[in-house]
C-alpha positions, 0 to 999 in steps of 0.5 A, spaced: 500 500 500 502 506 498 506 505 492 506 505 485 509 503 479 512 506 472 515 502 467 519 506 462 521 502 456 527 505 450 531 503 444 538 505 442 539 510 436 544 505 433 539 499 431 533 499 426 529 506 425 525 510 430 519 506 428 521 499 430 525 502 436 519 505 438 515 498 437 521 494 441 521 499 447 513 497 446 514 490 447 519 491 452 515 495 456 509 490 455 513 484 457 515 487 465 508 490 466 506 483 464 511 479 468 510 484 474 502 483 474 504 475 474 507 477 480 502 479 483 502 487 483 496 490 482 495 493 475 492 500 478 499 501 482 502 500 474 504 506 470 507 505 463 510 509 457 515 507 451 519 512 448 523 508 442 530 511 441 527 518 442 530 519 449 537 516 451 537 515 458 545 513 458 550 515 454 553 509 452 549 506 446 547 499 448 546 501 455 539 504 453 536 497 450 532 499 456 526 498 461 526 504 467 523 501 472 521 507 479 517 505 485 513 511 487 
C-alpha cells in the first residue's frame, strides 16, 4: 500500500529506425508490466510509457536497450 509503479521502456539510436525502436521499447515495456502483474502487483499501482530511441537515458549506446523501472 502506498506505492506505485512506472515502467519506462527505450531503444538505442544505433539499431533499426525510430519506428521499430519505438515498437521494441513497446514490447519491452509490455513484457515487465506483464511479468510484474504475474507477480502479483496490482495493475492500478502500474504506470507505463515507451519512448523508442527518442530519449537516451545513458550515454553509452547499448546501455539504453532499456526498461526504467521507479517505485513511487
Amino acid at each position: 500500500p502506498g506505492y506505485s509503479v512506472e515502467i519506462v521502456g527505450y531503444a538505442d539510436k544505433l539499431t533499426g529506425s525510430s519506428k521499430r525502436n519505438m515498437y521494441v521499447s513497446k514490447l519491452r515495456v509490455e513484457a515487465v508490466v506483464n511479468r510484474m502483474i504475474e507477480l502479483g502487483v496490482p495493475t492500478d499501482l502500474i504506470s507505463s510509457n515507451y519512448v523508442g530511441d527518442t530519449q537516451q537515458p545513458f550515454s553509452e549506446n547499448d546501455l539504453n536497450r532499456v526498461i526504467v523501472c521507479t517505485v513511487k
